[in-house]
N, C-alpha and C positions, 0 to 999 in steps of 0.2 A: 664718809660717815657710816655708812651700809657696810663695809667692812668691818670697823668697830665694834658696830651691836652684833655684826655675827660672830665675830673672830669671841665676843666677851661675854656671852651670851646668857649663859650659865652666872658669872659675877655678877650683872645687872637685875636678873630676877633675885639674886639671894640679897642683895644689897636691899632691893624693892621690899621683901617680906622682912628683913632687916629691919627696914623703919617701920614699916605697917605695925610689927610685932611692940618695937619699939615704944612708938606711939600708945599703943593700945596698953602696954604697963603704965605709961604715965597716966592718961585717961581715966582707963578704969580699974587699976589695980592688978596685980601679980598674979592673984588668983583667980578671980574670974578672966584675966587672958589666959593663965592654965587650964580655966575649966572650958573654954571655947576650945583652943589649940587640939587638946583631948577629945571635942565633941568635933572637929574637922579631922582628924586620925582615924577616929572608928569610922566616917562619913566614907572616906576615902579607904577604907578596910574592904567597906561593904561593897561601895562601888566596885571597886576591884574584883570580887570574887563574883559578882554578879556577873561582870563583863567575861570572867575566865569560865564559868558555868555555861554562860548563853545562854540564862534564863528570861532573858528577854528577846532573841533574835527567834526570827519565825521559819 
């Protein structure tokens, strides 16, 4: 079974945000999951550039 989730590892998380994403259009609507989706992009922008800056490391 350990083999599996490694060898698929990649497929299993997209599958995962798959339904998450899924869900969240039935839920709550196309839009405001686009306007989240959009608001976790820029989150993950920023992060990133903070991280490649090292404006946080001492």
């Amino acid at each position: 079974m350990r083999n599996v989730i490694e060898d698929y590892k990649l497929p299993i998380i997209g599958g995962i945000i798959g339904l998450l994403i899924g869900v969240s259009i039935v839920s709550f609507g196309f839009f405001k999951t686009l306007f989240v989706l959009i608001l976790v992009g820029i989150g993950l922008g920023i992060g990133y550039y903070i991280q490649q800056v090292r404006m946080f490391n001492r």
